[in-house]
C-alpha positions as CSV (number, residue, x, y, z in Angstrom):
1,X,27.2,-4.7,39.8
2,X,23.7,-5.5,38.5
3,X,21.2,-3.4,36.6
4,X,19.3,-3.3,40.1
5,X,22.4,-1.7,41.4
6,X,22.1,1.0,39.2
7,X,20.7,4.5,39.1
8,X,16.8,4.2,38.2
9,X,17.3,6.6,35.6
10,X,19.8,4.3,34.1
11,X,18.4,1.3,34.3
12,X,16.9,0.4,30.5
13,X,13.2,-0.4,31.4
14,X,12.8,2.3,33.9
15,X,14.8,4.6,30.9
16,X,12.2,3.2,27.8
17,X,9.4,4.1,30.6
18,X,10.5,7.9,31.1
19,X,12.1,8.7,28.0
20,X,10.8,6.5,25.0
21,X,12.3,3.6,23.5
22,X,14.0,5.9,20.7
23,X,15.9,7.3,23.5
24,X,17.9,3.7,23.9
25,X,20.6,1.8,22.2
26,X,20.6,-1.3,20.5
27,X,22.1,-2.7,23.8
28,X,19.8,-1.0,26.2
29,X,16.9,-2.3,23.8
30,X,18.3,-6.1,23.7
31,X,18.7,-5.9,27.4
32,X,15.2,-6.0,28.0
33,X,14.5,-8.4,25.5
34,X,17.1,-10.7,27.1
35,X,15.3,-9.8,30.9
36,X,18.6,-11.4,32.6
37,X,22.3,-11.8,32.2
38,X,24.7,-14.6,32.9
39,X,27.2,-15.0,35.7
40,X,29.8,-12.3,35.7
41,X,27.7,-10.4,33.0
42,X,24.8,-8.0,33.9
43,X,22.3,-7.7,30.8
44,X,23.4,-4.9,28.9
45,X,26.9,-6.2,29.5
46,X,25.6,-9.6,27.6
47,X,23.7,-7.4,25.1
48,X,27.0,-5.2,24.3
49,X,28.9,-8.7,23.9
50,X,26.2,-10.0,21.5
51,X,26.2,-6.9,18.9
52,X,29.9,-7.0,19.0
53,X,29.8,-11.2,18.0
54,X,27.2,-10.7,15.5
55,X,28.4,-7.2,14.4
56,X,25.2,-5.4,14.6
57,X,21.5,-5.9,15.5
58,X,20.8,-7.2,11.5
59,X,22.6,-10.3,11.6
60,X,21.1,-11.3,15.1
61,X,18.0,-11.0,14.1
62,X,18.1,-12.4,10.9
63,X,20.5,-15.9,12.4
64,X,19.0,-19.2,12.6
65,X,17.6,-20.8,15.7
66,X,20.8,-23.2,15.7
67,X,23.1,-20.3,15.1
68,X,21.3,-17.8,18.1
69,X,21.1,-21.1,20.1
70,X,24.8,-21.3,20.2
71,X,25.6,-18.0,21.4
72,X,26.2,-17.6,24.9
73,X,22.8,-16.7,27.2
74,X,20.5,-17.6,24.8
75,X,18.8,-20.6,23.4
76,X,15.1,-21.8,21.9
77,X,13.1,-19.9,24.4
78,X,14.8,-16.5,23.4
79,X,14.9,-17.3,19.9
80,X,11.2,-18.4,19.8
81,X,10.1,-15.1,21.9
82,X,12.6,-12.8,19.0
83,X,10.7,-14.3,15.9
84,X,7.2,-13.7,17.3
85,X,8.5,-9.8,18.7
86,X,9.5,-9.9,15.1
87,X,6.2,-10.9,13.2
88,X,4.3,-9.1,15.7
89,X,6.3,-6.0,13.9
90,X,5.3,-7.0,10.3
91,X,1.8,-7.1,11.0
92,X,1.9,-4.1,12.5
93,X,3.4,-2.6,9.2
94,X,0.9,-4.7,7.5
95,X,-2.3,-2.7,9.3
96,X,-0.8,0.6,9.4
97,X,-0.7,0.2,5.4
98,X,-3.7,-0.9,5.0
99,X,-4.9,2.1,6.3
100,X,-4.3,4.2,3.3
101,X,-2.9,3.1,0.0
102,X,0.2,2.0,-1.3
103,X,0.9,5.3,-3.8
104,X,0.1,7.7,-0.8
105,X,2.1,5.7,1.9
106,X,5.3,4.6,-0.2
107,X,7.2,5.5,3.2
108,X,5.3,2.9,4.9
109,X,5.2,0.3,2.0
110,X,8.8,0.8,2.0
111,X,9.1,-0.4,5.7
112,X,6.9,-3.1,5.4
113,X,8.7,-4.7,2.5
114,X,12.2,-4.5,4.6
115,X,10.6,-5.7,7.2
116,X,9.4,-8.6,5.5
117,X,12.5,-9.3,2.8
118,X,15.5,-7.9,5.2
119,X,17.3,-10.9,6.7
120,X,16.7,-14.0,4.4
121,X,20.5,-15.4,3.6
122,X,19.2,-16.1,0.1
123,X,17.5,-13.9,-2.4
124,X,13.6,-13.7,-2.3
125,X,11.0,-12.3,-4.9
126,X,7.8,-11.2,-3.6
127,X,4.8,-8.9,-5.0
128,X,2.7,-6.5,-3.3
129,X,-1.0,-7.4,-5.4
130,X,-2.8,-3.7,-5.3
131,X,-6.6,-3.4,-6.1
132,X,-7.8,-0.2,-8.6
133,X,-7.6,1.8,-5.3
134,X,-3.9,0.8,-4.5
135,X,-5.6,-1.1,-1.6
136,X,-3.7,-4.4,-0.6
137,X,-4.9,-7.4,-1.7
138,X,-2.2,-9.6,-0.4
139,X,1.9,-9.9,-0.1
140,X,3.2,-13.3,-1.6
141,X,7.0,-14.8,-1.6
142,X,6.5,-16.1,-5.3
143,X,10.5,-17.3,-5.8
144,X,13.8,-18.1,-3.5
145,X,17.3,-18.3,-4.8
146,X,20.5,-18.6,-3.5
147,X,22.8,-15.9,-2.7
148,X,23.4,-15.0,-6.0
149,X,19.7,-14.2,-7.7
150,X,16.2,-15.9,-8.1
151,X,14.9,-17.1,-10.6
152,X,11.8,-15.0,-11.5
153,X,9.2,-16.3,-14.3
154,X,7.2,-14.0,-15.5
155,X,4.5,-16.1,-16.5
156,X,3.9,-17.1,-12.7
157,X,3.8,-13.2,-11.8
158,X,1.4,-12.7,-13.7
159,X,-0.8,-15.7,-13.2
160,X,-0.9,-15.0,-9.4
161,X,-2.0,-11.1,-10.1
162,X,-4.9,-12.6,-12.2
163,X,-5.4,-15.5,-9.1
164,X,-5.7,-12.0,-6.7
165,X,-7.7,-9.9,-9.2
166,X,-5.0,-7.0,-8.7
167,X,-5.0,-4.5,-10.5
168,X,-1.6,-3.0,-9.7
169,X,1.4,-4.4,-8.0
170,X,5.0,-3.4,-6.4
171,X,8.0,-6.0,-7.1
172,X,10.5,-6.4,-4.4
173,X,13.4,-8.4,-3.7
174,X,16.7,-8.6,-1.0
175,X,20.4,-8.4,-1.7
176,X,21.6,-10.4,0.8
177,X,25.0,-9.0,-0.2
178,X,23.3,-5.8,1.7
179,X,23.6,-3.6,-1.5
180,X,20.4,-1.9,-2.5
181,X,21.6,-0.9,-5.9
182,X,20.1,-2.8,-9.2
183,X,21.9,-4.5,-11.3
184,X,21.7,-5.2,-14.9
185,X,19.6,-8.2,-14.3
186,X,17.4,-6.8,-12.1
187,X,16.7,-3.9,-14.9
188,X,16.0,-6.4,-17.1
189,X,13.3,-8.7,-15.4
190,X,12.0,-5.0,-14.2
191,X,11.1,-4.9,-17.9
192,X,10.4,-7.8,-19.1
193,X,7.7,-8.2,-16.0
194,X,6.2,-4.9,-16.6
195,X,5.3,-6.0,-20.2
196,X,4.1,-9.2,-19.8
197,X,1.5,-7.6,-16.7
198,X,0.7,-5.3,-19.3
199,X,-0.7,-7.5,-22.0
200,X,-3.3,-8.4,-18.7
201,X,-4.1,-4.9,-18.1
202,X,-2.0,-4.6,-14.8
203,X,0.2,-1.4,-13.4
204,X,3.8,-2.0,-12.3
205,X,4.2,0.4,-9.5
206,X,7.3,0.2,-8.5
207,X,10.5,-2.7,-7.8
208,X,12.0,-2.5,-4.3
209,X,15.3,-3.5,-3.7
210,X,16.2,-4.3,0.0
211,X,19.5,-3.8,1.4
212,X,21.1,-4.1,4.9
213,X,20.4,-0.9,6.2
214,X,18.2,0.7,3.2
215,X,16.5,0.3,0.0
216,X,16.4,1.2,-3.5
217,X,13.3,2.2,-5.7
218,X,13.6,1.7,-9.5
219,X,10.6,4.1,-10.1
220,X,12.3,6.6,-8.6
221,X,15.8,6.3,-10.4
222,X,13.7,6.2,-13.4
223,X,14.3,2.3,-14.5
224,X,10.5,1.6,-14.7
């Protein structure tokens, strides 16, 4: 049976139209990105296949175009139309943070940063450059590592806040492990960051850790 055979009220587009996309699952959602199935296999029935092979929606999304490309009922076209659904969502973060500050929005900033560091098979380093109004200047990837750690040089952090002007920043990095919790190291470069920006004058505002399916804020476990 295909989805046209079903009930309209069952039928994933028709469903997202009445109800909301909230109201579907991560099968019903990747149906419609998919549009079509393959022989035997309606949609959804592809969809439910692919979350089981890839054990979730995070490791889809985050594969390669030769690793996607390999899976069955999908290929460059589907991969290429997932990436730009995917920055399309960043810089949607990206505006609806710039619309306040980063201090009264840390919900938000939080999003944005998973959305941008969540996925990477390798560790990155970015900064969030703040003006004196916590407005932002500009996100920059400053150092990749491999799965183990980056390394971060405090030097360049600060010469790129004083290239932006900022004022303030907010440190983030991924565990591609998918733990959000510091470690030892990451307490330490926490430190040792925050003093050398303050010898320019410059706020540390907080370091994001992203995880698989959260993150961690030193600031608020008190490690800033």
């Amino acid at each position: 049976m295909t989805i046209t055979d079903w009930p309209l009220e069952e039928r994933p587009r028709e469903k997202l139209i009445a109800r909301g996309a909230a109201a579907l699952s991560n099968a019903e959602l990747l149906a419609i990105f998919l549009r079509t199935g393959m022989k035997g296999k309606s949609a959804v029935d592809l969809a439910r296949s692919l979350l089981t092979e890839y054990h979730g929606l995070h490791a889809l999304l985050g594969a390669d175009c030769d690793r996607f490309c390999r899976s069955p009922g999908l290929g460059a076209a589907k991969y290429a139309q997932l990436q730009a659904a995917l920055e399309m969502s960043r810089r949607y973060l990206r505006e609806e943070l710039e619309q306040g500050d980063a201090l009264t929005n840390p919900a938000q900033t939080r999003r944005y940063l998973e959305a941008r560091l969540r996925g990477y098979p390798h560790e990155v380093f970015a900064c969030l450059f703040l003006d004196n109004r916590h407005k932002i200047i500009e996100y920059e990837e400053l150092f990749r590592g491999t799965i183990d750690g980056a390394s971060v040089h405090p030097r360049e952090v600060v010469k790129r806040a004083l290239t932006h002007n900022a004022a303030a920043l907010i440190m983030a990095h991924n565990h591609p492990s998918g733990v959000a919790e510091p470690s030892r190291s990451d307490e330490q470069i926490t430190r040792q960051l925050k003093s050398a920006l303050e010898l320019v004058g410059i706020r540390v505002i907080d370091h994001i850790i992203v995880g698989a399916g959260h993150s961690s804020s030193l600031a608020e476990m008190g490690l800033l």
